[in-house]
TORNU-250588 format. One record per residue (C-alpha): x, y, z. Coordinates in steps of 0.2 Angstrom, whole numbers, padded with zeros to 4 digits, always signed. Each point is the difference from the previous one (the first is absolute). Layout:
XYZ/...
//
This chain:
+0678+0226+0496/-0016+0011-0002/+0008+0011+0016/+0018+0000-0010/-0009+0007-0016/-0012+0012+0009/+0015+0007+0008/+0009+0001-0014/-0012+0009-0008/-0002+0012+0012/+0017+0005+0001/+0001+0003-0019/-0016+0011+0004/+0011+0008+0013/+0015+0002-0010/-0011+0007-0015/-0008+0014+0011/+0016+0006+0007/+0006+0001-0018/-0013+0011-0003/+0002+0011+0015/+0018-0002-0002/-0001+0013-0015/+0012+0015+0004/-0013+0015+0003/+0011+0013-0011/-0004-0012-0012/-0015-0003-0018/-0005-0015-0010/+0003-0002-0016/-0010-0011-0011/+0005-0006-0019/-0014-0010-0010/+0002-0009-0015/-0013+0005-0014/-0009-0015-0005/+0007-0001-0018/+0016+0002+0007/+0005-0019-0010/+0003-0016+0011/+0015-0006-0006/+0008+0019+0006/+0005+0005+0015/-0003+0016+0006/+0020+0007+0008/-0003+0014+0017/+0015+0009+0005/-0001+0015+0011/+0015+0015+0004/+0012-0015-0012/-0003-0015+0009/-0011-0014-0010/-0015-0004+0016/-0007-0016-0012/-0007-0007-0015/-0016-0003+0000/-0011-0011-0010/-0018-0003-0008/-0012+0004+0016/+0012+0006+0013/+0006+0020+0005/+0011+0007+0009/-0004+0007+0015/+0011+0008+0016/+0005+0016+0009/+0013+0016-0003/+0004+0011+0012/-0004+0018-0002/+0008+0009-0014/+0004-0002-0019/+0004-0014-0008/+0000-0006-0019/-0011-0014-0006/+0005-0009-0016/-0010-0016-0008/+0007-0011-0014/-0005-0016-0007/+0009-0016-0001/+0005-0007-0011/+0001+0015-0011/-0003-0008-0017/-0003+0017-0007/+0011+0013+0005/-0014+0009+0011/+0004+0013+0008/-0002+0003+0021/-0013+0011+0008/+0009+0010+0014/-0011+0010+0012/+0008+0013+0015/-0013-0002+0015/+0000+0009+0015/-0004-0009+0016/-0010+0008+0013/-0001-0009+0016/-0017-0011+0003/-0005+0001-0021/-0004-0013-0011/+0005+0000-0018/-0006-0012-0014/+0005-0002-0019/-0002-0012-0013/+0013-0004-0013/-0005-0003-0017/+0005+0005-0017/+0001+0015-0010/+0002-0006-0018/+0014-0009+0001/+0008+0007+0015/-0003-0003+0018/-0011+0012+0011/-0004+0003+0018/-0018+0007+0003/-0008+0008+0017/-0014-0009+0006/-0013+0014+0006/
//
């Protein structure tokens, strides 16, 4: 049994790596965070170039590749008690770059922030 399970986890190390190499190399990373106060009872909605990517609760983000080029990245929060408005931000991928935000509020509204 101890042989099974150390394979086992071995080829999910395996498998994990070649994820990672597996990136295409015309390709960024794009990381969303949730701001603390974001509420834990809200899920914070990702969609990028139209197509919804997840919903992500209390101490979880979104994180993946785009390929090179521009794309549109709108957050929204569910369930959307008080009408608040989206934030959309246009980001331009270059190749081998990493991008971070945090997605928070402004006011009543939803925003998108740069992470330095």
């Amino acid at each position: 049994i101890t042989h099974i399970l150390s394979l086992a986890c071995a080829g999910l190390i395996a498998a994990s790596a070649a994820n990672q190499a597996g990136a295409a190399p015309d390709s960024g990373h794009l990381v969303i965070d949730r701001v603390a106060n974001f509420g834990s009872d809200l899920g914070l909605v990702v969609s990028i170039d139209g197509k919804e990517v997840g919903t992500f609760s209390e101490g979880r983000n979104y994180s993946g590749d785009l390929p090179a080029g521009e794309h549109t990245i709108i957050v929204r929060v569910d369930p959307n008690r008080g009408d608040a408005q989206p934030a959309k931000v246009k980001l331009n991928v270059v190749a081998g770059q990493t991008y971070s935000y945090t997605a928070g509020w402004s006011g009543e509204d939803m925003a998108l922030t740069k992470n330095q």
